[in-house]
DOVO-139470 format. One line per field, with one value per residue (C-alpha): x, y, z; residue in one letter; chain; residue number from 0. Coordinates in Angstrom, 1 decimal. Layout:
BEGIN
east	c(X / ...)
north	c(Y / ...)
up	c(Z / ...)
residu	c(A / ...)
chaine	c(A / ...)
num	c(NUM / ...)
//
This chain:
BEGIN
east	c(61.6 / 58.9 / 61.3 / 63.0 / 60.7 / 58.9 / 62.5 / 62.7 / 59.5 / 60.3 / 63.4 / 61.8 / 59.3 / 61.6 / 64.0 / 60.8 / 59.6 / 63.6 / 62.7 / 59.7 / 61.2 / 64.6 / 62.9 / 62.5 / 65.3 / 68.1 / 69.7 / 68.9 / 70.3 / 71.4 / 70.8 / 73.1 / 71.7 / 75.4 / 73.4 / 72.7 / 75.2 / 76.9 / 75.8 / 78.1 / 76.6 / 73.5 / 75.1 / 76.7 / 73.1 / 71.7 / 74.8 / 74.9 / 71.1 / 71.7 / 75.1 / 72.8 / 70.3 / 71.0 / 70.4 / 73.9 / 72.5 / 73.9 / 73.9 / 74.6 / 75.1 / 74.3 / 75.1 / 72.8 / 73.1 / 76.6 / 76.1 / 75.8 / 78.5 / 81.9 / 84.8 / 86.2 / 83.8 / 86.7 / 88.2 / 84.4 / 84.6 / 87.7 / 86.7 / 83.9 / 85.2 / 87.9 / 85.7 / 82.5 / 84.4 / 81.1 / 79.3 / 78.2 / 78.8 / 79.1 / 77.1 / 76.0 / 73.4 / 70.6 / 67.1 / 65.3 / 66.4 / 64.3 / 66.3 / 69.3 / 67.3 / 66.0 / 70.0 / 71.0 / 67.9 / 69.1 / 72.9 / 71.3 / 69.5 / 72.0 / 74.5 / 71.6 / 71.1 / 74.9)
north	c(122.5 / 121.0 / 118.7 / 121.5 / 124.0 / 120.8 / 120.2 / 124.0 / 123.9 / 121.0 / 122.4 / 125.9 / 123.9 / 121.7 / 125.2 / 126.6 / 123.8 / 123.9 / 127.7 / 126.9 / 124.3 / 125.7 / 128.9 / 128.1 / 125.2 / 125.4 / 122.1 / 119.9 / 116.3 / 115.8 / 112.1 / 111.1 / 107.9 / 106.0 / 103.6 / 106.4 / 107.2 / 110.6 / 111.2 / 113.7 / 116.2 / 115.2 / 116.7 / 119.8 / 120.6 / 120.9 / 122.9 / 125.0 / 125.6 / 126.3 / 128.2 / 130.9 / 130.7 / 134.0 / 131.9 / 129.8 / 126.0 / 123.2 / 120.8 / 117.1 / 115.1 / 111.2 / 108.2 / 105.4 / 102.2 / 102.2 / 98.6 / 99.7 / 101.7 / 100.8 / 103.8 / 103.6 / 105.5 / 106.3 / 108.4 / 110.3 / 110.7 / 112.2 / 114.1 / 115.6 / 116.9 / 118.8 / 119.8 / 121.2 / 121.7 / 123.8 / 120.4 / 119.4 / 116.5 / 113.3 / 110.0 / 106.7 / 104.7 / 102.3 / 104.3 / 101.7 / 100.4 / 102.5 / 102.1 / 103.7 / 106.7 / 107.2 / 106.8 / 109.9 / 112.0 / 111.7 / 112.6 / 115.7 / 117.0 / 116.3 / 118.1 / 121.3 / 121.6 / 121.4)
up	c(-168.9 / -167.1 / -164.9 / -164.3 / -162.5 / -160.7 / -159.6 / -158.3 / -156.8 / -155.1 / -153.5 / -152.9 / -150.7 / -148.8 / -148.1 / -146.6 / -144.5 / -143.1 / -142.4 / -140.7 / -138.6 / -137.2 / -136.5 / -132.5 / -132.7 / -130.3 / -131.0 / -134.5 / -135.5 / -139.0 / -139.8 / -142.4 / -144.0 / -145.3 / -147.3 / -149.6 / -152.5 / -151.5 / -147.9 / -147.4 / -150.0 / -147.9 / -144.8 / -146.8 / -147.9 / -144.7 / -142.7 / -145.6 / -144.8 / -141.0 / -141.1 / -142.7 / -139.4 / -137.3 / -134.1 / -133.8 / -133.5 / -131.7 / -134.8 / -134.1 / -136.7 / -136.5 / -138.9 / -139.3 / -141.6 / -140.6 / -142.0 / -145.6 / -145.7 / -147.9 / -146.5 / -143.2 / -140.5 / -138.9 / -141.7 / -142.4 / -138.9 / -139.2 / -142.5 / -141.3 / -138.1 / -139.9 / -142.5 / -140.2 / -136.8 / -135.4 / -135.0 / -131.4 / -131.6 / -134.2 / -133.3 / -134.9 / -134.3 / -135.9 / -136.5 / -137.0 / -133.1 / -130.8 / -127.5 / -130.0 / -130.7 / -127.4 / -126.2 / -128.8 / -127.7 / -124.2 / -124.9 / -127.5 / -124.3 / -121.9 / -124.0 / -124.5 / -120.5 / -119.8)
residu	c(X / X / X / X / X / X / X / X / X / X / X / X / X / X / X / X / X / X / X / X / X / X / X / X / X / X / X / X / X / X / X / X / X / X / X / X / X / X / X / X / X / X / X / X / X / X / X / X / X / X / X / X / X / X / X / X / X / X / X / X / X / X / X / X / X / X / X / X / X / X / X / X / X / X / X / X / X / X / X / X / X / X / X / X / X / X / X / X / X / X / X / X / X / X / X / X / X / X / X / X / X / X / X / X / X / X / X / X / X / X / X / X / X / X)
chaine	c(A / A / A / A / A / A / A / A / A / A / A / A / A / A / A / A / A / A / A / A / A / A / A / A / A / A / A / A / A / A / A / A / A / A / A / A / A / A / A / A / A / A / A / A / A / A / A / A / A / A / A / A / A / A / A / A / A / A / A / A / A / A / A / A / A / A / A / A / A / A / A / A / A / A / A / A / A / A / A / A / A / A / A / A / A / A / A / A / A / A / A / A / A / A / A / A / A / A / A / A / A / A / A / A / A / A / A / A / A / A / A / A / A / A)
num	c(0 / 1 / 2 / 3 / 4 / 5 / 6 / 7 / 8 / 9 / 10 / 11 / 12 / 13 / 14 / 15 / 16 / 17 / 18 / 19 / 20 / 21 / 22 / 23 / 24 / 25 / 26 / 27 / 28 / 29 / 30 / 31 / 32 / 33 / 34 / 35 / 36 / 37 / 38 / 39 / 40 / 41 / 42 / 43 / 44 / 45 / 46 / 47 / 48 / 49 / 50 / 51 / 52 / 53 / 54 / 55 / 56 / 57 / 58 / 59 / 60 / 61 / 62 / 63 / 64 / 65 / 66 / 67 / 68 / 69 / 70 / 71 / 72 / 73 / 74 / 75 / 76 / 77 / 78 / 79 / 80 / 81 / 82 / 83 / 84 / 85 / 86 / 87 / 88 / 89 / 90 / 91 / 92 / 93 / 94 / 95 / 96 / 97 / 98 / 99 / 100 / 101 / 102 / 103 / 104 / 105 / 106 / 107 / 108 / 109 / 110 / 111 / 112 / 113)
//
């Protein structure tokens, strides 16, 4: 039982730091980590979260430890855009390569002042 209401707490906290954050957001980046098992529910969670935002976001979504990753990107590519076709835009990069983050903040705002 214990586990249980830490594990709801947790989540209760995380929901409200989302709340707190998208409330003045215009355009947010999902980064989808592929080296973790089940990205996808990862990305679910979070549009899930931001389809119920009044404001309509422009939600990019970006892969990153491409690398680690067994499928075919072009297939979750594919996947994903026929699952969640409100996306922005879907991108992949390495996060832990700065000039690569910098280069998908630049096409975020260019795509946010078009």
């Amino acid at each position: 039982l214990h586990t249980a209401y830490r594990r709801q707490r947790q989540m209760c906290i995380r929901d409200r730091s989302w709340e707190i954050l998208t409330q003045q957001a215009k355009t947010i980046v999902v980064l989808l980590d592929l080296s973790r098992p089940e990205p996808l529910t990862y990305l679910e969670y979070y549009l899930n979260f931001l389809n119920h935002k009044k404001n309509k976001l422009n939600t990019f979504c970006c892969f990153t430890h491409c690398d680690n990753y067994k499928g075919s990107l072009h297939k979750l590519v594919l996947d994903i855009k026929s699952k969640y076709p409100e996306l922005t835009g879907i991108h992949h990069m390495d996060a832990r390569q700065k000039q690569e983050v910098e280069k998908l903040l630049l096409k975020v705002l260019k795509k946010q002042l078009s």
